[in-house]
N, CA, C and O atoms as a MOPAC input file, in Angstrom:
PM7 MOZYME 1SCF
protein

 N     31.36100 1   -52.64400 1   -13.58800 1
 C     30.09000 1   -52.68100 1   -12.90000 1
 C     30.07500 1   -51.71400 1   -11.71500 1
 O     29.01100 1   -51.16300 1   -11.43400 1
 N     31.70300 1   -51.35200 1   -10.65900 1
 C     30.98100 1   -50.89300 1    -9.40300 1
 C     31.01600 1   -49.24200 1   -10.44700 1
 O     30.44500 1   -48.32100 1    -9.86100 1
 N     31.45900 1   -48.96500 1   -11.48700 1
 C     31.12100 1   -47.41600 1   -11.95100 1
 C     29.47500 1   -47.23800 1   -12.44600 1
 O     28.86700 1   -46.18200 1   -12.61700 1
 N     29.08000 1   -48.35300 1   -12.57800 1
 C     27.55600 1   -47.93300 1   -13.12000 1
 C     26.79300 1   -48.03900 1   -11.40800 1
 O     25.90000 1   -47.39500 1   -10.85800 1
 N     27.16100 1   -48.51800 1   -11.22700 1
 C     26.48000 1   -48.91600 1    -9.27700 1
 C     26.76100 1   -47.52900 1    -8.89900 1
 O     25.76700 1   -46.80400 1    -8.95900 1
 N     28.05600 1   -46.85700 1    -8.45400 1
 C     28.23200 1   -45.22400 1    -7.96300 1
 C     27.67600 1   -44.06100 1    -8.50100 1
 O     27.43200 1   -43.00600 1    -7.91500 1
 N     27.38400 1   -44.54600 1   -10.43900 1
 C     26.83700 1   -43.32500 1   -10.60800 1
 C     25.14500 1   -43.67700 1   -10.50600 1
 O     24.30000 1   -42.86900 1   -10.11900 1
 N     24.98600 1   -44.51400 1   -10.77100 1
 C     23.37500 1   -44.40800 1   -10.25900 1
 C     23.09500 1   -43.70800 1    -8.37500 1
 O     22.03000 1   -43.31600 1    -7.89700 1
 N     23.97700 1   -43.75000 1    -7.93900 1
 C     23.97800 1   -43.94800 1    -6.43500 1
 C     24.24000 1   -42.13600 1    -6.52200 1
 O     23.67400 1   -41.38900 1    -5.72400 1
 N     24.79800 1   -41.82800 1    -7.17100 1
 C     24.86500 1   -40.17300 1    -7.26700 1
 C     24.08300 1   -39.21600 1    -7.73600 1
 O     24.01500 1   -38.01500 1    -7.47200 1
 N     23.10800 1   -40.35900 1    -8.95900 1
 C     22.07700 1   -39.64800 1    -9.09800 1
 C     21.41300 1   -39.62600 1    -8.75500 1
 O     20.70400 1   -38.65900 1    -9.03200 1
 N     20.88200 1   -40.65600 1    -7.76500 1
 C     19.79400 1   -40.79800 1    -6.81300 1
 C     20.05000 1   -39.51700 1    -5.97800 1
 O     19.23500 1   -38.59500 1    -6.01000 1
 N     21.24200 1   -39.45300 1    -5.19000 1
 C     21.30500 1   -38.53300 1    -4.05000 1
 C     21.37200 1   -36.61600 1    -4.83800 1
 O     21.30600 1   -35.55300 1    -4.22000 1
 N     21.54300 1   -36.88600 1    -6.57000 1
 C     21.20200 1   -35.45000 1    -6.78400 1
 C     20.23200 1   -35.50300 1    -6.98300 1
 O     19.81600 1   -34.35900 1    -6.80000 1
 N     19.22200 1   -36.28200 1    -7.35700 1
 C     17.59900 1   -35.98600 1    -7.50500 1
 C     16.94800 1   -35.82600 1    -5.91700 1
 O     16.03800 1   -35.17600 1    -5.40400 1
 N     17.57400 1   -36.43200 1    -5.63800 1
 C     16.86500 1   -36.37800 1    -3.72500 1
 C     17.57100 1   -34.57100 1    -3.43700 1
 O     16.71700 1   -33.68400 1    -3.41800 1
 N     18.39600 1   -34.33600 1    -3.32500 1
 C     18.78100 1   -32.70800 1    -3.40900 1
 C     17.85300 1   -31.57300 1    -3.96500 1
 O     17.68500 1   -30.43000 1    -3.53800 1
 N     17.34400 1   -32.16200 1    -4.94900 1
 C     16.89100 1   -31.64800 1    -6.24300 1
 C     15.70500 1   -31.52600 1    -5.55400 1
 O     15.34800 1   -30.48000 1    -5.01100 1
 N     15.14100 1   -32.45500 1    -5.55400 1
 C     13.40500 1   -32.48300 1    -4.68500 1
 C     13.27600 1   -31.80700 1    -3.61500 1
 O     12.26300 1   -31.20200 1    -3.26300 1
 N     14.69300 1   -31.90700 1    -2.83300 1
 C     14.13200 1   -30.85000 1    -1.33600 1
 C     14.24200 1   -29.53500 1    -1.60000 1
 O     13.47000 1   -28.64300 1    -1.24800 1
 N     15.41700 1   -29.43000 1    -2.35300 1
 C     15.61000 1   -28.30100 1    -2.39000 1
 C     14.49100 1   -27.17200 1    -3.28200 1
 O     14.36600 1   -25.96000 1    -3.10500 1
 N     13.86500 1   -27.94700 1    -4.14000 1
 C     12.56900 1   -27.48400 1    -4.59200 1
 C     11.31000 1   -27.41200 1    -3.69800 1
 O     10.43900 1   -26.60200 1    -4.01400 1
 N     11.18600 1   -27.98800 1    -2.89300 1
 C     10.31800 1   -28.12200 1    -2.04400 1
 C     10.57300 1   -27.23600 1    -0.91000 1
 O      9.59800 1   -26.99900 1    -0.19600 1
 N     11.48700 1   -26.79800 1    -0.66000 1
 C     11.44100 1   -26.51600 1     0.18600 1
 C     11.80300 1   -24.55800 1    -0.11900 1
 O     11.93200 1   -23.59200 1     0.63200 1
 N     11.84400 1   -24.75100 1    -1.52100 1
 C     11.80000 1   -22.84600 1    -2.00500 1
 C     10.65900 1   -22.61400 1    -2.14900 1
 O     10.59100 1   -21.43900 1    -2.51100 1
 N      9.33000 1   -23.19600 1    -2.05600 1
 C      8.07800 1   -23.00100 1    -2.42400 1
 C      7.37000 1   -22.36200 1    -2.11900 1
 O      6.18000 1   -22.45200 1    -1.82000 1
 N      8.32900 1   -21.34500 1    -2.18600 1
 C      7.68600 1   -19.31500 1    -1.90600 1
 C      7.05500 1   -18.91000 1    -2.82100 1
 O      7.29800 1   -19.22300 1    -3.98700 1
 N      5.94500 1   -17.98700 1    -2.38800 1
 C      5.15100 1   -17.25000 1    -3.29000 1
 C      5.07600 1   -15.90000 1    -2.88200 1
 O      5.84200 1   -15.49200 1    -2.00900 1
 N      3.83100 1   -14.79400 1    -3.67500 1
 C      4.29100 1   -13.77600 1    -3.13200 1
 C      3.29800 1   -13.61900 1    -2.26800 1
 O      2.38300 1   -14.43500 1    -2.15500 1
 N      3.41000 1   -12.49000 1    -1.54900 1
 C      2.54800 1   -12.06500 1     0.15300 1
 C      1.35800 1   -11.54400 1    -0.22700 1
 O      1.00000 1   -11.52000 1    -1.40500 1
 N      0.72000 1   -11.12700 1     0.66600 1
 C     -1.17100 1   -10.85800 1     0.12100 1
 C     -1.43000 1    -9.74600 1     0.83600 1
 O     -1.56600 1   -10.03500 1     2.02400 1
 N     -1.55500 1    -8.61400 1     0.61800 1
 C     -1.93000 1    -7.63100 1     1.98800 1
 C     -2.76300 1    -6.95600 1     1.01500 1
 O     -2.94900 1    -7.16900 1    -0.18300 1
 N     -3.33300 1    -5.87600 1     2.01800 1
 C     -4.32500 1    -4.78900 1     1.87300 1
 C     -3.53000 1    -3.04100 1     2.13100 1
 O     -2.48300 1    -2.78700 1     2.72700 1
 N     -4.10800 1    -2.45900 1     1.71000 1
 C     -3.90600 1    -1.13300 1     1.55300 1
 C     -4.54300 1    -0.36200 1     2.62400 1
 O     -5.76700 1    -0.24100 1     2.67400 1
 N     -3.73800 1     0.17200 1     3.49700 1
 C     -5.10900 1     0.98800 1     4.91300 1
 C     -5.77000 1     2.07800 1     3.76600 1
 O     -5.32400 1     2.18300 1     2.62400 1
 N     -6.85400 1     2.81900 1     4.26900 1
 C     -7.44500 1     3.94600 1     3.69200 1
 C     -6.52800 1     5.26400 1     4.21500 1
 O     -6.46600 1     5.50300 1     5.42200 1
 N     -5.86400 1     6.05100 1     3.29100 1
 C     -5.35000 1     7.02000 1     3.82400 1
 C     -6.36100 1     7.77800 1     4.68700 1
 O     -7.58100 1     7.65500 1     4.58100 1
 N     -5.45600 1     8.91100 1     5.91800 1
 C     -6.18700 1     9.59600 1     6.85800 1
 C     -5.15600 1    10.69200 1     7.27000 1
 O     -4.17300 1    10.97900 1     6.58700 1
 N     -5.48000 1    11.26600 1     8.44200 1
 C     -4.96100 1    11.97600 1     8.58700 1
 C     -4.10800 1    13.18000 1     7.73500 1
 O     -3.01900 1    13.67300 1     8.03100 1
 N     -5.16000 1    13.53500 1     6.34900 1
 C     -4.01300 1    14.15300 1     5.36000 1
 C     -4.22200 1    15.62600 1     5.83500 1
 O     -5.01400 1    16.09200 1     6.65400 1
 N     -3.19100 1    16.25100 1     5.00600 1
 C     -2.61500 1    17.65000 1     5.52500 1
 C     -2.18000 1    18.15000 1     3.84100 1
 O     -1.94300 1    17.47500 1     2.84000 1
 N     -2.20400 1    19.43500 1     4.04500 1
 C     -1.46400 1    19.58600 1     2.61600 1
 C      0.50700 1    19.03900 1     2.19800 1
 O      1.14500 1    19.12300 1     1.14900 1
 N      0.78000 1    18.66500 1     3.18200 1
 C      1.62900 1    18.13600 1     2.84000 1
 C      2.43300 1    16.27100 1     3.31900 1
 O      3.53200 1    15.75800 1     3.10600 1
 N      1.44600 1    15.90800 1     3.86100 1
 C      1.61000 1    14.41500 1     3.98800 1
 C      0.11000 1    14.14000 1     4.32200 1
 O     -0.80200 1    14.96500 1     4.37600 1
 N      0.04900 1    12.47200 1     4.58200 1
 C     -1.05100 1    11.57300 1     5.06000 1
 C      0.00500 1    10.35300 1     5.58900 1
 O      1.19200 1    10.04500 1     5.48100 1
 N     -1.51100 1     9.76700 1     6.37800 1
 C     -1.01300 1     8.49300 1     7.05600 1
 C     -1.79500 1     7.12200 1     6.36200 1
 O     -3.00600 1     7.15000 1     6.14600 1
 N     -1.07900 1     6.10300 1     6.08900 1
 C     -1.57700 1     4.84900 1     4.80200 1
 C     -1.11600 1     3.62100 1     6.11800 1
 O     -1.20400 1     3.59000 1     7.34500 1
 N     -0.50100 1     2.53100 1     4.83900 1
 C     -0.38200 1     1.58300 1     5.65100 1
 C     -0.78700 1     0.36100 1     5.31400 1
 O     -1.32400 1     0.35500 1     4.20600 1
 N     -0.72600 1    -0.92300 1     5.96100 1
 C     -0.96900 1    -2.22200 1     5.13300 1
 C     -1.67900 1    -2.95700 1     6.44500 1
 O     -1.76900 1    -2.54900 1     7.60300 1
 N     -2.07800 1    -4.00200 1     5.93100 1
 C     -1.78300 1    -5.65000 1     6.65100 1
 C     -1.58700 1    -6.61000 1     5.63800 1
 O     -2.25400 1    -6.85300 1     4.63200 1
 N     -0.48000 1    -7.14700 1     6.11500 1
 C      0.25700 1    -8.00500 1     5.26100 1
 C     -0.68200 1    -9.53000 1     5.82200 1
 O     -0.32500 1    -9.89600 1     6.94200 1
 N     -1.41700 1   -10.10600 1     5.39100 1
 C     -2.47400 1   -11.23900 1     5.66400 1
 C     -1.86100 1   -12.62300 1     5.93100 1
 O     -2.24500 1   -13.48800 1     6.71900 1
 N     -0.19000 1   -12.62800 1     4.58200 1
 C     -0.07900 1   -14.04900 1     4.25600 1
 C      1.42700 1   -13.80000 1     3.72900 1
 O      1.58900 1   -13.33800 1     2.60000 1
 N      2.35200 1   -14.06100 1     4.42400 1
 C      3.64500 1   -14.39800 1     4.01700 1
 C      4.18400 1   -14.97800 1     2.82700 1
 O      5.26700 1   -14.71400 1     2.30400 1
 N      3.25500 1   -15.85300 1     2.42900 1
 C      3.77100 1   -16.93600 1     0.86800 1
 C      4.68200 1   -17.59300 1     1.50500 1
 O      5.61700 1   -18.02200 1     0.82800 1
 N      4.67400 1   -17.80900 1     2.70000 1
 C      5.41100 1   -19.34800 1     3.00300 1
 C      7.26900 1   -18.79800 1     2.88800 1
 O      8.25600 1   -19.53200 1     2.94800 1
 N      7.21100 1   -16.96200 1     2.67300 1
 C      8.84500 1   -16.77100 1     3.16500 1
 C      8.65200 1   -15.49800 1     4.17000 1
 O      7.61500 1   -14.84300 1     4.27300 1
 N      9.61000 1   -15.33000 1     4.73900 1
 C      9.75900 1   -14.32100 1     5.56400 1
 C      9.81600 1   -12.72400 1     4.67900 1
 O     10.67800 1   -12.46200 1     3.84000 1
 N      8.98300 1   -12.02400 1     4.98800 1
 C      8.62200 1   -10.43300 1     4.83600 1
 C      9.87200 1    -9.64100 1     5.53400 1
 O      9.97000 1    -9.36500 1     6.73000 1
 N     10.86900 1    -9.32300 1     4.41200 1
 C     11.77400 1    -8.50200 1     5.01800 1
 C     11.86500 1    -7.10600 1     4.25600 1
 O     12.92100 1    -6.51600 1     4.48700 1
 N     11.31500 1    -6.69600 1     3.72000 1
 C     10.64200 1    -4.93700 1     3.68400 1
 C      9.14300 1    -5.12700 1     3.32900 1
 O      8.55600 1    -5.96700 1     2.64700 1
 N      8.59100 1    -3.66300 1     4.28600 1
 C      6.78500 1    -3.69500 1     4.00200 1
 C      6.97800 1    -2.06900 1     4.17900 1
 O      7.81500 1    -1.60900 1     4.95500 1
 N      6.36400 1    -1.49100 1     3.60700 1
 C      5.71600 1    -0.26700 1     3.59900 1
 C      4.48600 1     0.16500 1     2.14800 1
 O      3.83200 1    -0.51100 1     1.35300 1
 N      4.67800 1     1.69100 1     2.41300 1
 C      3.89700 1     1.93100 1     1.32800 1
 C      4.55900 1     2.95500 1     0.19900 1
 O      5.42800 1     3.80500 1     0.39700 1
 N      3.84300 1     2.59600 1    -1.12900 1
 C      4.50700 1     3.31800 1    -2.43700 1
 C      3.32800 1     4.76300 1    -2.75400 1
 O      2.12200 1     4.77300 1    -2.50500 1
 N      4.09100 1     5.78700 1    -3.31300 1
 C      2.86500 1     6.53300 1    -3.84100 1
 C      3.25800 1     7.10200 1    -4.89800 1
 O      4.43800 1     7.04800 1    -5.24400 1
 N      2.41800 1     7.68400 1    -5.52400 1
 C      2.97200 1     9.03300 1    -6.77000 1
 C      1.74900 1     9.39700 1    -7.08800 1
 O      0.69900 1     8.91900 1    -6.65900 1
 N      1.93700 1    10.47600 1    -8.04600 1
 C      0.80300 1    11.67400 1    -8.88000 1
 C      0.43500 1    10.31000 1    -9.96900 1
 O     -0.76600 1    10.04600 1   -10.02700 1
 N      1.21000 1     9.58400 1   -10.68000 1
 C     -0.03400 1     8.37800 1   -11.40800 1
 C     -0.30000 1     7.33900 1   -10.58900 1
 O      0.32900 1     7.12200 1    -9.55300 1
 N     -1.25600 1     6.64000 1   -11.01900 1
 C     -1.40100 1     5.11300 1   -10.89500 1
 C     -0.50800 1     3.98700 1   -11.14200 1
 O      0.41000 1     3.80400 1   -11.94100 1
 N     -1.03100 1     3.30700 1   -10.24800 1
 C     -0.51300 1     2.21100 1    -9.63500 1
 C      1.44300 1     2.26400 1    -9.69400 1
 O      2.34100 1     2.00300 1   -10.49500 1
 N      1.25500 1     2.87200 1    -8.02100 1
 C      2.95300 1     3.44000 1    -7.85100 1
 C      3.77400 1     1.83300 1    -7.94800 1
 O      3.32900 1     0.70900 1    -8.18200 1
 N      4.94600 1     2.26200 1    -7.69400 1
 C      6.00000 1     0.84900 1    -7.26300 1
 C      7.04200 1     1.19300 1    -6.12500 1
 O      7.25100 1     2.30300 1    -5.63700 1
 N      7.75500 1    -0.22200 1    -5.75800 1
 C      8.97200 1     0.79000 1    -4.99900 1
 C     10.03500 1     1.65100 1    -5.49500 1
 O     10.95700 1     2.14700 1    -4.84800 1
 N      9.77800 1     1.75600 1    -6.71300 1
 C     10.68700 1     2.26200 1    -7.88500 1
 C     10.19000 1     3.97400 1    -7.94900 1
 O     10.75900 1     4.90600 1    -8.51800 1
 N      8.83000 1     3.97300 1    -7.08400 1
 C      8.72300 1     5.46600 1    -7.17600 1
 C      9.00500 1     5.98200 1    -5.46900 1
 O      9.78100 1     5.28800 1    -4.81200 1
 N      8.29400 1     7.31600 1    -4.74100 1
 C      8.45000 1     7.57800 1    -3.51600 1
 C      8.06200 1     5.96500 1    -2.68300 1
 O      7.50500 1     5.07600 1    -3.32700 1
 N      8.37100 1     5.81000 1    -1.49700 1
 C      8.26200 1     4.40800 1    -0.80600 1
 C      8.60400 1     4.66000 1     0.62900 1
 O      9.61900 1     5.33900 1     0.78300 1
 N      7.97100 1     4.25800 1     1.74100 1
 C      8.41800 1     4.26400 1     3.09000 1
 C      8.99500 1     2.95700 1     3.25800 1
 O      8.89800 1     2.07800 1     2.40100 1
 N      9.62000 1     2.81500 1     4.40000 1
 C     10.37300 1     1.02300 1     4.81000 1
 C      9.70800 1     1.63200 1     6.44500 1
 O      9.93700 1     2.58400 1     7.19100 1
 N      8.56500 1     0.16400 1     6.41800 1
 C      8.60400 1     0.16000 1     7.61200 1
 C      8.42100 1    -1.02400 1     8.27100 1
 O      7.32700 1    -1.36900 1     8.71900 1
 N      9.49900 1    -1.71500 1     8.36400 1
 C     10.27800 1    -2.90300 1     8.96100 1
 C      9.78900 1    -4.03700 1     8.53100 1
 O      9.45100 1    -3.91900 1     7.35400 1
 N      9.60100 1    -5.06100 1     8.94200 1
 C      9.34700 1    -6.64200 1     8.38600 1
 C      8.11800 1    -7.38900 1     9.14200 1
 O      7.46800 1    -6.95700 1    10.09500 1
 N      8.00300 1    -8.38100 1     8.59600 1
 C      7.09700 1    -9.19500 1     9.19300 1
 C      5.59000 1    -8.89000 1     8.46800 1
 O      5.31100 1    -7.95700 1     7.71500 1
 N      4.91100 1    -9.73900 1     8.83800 1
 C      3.02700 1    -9.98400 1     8.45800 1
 C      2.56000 1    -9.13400 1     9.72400 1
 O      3.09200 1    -9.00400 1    10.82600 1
 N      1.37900 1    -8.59800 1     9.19400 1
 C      0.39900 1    -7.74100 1    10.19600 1
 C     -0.41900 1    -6.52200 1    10.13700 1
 O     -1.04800 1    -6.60300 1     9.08100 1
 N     -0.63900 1    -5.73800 1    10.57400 1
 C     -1.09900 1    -4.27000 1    10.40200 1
 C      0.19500 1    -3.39800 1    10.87900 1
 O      0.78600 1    -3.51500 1    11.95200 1
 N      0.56600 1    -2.25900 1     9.53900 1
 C      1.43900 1    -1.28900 1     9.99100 1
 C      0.51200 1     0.05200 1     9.16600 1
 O     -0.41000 1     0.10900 1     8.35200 1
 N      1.44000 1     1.10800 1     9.98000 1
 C      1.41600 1     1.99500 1    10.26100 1
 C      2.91400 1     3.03700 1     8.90000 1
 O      4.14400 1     3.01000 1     8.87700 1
 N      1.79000 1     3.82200 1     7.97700 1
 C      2.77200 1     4.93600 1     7.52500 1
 C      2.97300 1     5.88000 1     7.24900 1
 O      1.99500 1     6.17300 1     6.56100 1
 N      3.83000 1     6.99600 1     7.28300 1
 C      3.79100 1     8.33400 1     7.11600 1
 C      4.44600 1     8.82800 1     5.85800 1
 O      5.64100 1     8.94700 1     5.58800 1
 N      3.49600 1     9.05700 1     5.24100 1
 C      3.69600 1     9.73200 1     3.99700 1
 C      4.18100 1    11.19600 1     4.01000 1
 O      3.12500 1    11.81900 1     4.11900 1
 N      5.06100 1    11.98700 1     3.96500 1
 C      5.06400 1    13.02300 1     3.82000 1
 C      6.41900 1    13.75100 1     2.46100 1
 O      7.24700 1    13.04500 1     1.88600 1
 N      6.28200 1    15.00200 1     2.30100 1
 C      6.90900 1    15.73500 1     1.07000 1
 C      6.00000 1    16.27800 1    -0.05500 1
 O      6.31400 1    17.03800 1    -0.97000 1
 N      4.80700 1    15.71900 1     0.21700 1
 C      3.85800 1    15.98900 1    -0.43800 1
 C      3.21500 1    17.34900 1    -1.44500 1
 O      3.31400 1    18.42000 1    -0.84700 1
 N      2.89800 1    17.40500 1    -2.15200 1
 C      2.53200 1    18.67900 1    -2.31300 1
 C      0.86100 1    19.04600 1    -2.19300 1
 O      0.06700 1    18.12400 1    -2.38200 1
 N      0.50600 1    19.99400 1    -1.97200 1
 C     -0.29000 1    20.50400 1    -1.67500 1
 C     -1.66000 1    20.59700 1    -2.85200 1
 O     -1.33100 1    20.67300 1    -4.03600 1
 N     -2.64700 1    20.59200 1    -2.63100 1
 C     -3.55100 1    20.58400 1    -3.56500 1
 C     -3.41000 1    19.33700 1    -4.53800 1
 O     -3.66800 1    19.69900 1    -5.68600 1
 N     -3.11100 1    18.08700 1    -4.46900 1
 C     -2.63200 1    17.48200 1    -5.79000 1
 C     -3.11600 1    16.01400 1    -4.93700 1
 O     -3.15800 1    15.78700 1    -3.72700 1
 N     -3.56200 1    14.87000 1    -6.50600 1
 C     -4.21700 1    13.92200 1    -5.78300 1
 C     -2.71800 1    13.24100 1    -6.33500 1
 O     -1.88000 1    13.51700 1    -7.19300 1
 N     -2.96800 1    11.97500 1    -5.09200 1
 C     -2.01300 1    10.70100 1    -4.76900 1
 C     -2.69000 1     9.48900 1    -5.11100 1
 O     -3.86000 1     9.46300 1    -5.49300 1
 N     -1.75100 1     8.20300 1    -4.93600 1
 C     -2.29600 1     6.99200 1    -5.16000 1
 C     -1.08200 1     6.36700 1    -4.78300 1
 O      0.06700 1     6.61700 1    -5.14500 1
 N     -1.65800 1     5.24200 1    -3.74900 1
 C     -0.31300 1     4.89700 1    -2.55800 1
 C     -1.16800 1     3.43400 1    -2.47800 1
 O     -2.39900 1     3.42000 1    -2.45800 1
 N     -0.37900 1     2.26600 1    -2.43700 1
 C     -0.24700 1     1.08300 1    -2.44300 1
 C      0.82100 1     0.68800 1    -1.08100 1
 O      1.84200 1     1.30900 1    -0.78600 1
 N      0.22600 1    -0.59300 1    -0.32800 1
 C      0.72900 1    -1.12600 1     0.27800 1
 C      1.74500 1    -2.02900 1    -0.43000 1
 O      1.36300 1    -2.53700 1    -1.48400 1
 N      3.23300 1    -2.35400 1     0.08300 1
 C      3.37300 1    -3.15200 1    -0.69100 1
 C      4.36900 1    -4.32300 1     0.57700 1
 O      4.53700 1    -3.71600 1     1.63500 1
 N      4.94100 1    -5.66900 1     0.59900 1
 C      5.75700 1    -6.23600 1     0.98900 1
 C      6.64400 1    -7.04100 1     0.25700 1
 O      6.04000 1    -7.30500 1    -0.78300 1
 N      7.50800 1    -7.45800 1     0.23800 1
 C      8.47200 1    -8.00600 1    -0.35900 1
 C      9.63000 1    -9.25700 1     0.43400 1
 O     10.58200 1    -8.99900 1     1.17000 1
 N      9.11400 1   -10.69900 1    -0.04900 1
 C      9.93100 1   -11.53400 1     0.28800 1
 C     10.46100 1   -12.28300 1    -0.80600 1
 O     10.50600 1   -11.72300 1    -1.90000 1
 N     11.07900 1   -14.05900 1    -0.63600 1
 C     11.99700 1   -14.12600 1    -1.65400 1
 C     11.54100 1   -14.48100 1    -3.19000 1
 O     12.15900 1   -14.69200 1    -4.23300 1
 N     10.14700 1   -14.44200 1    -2.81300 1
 C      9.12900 1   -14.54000 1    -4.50500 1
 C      9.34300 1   -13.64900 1    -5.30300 1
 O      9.50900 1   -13.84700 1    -6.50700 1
 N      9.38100 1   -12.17000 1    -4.56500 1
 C      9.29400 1   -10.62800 1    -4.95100 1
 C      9.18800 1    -9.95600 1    -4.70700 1
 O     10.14500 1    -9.52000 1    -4.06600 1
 N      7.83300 1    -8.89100 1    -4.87700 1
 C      7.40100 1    -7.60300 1    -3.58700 1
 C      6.05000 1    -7.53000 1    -4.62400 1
 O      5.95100 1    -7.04600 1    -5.75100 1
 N      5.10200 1    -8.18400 1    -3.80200 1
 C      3.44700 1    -7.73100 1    -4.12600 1
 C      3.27900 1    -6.38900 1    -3.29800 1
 O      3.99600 1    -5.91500 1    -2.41700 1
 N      2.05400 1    -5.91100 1    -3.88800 1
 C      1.30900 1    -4.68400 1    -3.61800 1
 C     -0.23100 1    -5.33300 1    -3.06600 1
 O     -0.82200 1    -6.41100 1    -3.12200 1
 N     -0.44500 1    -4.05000 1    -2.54500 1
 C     -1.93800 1    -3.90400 1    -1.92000 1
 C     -2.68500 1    -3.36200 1    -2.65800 1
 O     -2.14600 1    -2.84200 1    -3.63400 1
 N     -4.06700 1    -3.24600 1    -2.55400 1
 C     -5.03200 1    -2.44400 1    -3.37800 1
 C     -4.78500 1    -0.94200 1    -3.63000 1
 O     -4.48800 1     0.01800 1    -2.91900 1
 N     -4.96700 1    -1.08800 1    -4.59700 1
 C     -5.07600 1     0.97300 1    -5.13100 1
 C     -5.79000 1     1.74900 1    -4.04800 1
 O     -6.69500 1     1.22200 1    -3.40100 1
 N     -5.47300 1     2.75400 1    -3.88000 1
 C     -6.10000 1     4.35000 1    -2.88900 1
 C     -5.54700 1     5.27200 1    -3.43400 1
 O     -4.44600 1     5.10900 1    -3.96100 1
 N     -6.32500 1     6.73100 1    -3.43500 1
 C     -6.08100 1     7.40200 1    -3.62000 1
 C     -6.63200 1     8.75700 1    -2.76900 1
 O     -7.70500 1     8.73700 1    -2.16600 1
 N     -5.85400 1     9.78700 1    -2.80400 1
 C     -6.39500 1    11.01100 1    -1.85500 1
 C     -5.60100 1    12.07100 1    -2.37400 1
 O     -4.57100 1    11.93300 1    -3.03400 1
 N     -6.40400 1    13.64500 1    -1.87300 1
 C     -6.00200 1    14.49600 1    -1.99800 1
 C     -5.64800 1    15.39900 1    -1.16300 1
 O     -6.42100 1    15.44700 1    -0.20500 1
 N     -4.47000 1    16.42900 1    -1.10300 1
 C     -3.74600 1    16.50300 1    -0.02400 1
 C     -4.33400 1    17.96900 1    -0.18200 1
 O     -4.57700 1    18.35000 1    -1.32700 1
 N     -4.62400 1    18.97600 1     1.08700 1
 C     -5.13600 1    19.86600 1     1.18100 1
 C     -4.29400 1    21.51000 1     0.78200 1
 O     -3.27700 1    22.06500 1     1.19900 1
 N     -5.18400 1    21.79700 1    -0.06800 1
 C     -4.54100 1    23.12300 1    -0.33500 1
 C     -3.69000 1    23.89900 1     0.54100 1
 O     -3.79100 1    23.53900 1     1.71300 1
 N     -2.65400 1    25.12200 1     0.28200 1
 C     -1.69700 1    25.28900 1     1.48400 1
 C     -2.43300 1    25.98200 1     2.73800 1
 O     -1.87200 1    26.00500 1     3.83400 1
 N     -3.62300 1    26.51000 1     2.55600 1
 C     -4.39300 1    27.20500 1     3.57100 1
 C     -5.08000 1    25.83100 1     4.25100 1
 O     -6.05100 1    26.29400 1     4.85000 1
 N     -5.07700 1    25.01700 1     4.37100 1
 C     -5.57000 1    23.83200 1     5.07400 1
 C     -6.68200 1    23.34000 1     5.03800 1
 O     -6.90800 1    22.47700 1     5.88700 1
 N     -7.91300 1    23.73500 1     3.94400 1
 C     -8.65900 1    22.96400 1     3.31100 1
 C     -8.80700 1    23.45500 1     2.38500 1
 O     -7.85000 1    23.86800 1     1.73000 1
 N    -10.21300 1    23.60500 1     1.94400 1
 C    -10.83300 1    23.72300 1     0.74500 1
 C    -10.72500 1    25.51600 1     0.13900 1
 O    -10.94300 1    26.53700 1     0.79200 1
 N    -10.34000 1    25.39200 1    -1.21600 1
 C    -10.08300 1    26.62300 1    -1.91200 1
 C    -11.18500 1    27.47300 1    -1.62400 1
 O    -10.91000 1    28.25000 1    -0.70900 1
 N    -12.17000 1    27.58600 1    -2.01300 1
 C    -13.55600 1    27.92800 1    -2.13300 1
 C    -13.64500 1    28.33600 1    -1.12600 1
 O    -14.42900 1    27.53300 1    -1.63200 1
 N    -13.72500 1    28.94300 1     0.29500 1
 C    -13.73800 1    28.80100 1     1.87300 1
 C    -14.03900 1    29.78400 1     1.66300 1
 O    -13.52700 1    30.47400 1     0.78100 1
 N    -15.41300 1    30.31700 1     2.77600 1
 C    -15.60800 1    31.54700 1     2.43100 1
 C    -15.95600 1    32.17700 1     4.25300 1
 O    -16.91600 1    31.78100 1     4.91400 1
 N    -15.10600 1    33.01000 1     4.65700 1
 C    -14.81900 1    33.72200 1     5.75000 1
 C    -16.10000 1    34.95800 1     6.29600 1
 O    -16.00000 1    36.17600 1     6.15400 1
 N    -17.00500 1    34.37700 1     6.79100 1
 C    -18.07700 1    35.65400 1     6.82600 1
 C    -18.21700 1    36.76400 1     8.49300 1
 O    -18.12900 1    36.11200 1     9.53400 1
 N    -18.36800 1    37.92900 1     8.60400 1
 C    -18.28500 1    38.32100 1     9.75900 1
 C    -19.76600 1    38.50800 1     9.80000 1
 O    -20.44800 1    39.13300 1     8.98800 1
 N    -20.24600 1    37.72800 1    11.10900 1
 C    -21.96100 1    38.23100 1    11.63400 1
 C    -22.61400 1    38.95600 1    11.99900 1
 O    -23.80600 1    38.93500 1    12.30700 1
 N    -21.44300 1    40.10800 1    11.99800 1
 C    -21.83500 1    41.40500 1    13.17300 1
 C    -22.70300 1    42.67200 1    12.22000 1
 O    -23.09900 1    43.69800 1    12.77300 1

């Protein structure tokens, strides 16, 4: 009898383990937004996030992803710019010139690493805007 009494008494205390410890991983992933790129140049721009909503774990990388297709990852170009929920700030650069982008916010805690909304922009020819530019003298 006291072996059926201890193991009930053990399974109680692994189901009680079991429950917190589930309860208490009940991370999801983070929610942010994508800034509107600005400041572009023919060879970088400035992007960026706000991370809105943690998912209930701590944000320990946030920046932004980009490339020549859609919908980048951190698996393609990527900035790290530090941790936490909020509005940041990023600098895209290596860029090439004349050629359109598409750069996603993204953060990553212990759920995964969500992304921000799609953007896209085009980075200015090497003369610093538009091809077509036409130079007139008034005199």
């Amino acid at each position: 009898m006291k072996k059926l009494v201890c193991f009930e008494k053990i399974s109680v205390i692994l189901f009680y383990l079991f429950i917190t410890s589930s309860s208490c991983n009940n991370v999801s992933l983070a929610l942010l937004e994508t800034v509107e790129p600005s400041l572009i140049t023919s060879t970088g721009a400035i992007s960026g996030g706000n991370i809105t909503s943690d998912g209930g774990g701590i944000i320990k990388y946030r920046g932004v992803c980009w490339g020549t297709m859609t919908d980048p990852t951190i698996n393609n170009d990527k900035t790290y710019d530090g941790s936490g929920t909020g509005i940041f700030s990023s600098s895209i650069t290596d860029l090439k010139p004349a050629t359109t982008y598409y750069v996603r916010a993204y953060a990553t805690n212990k759920a995964g690493t969500s992304y921000g909304n799609l953007k896209s922009f085009a980075t200015l020819d090497g003369n610093g805007g538009n091809k077509n530019q036409i130079i007139a003298d008034h005199q």
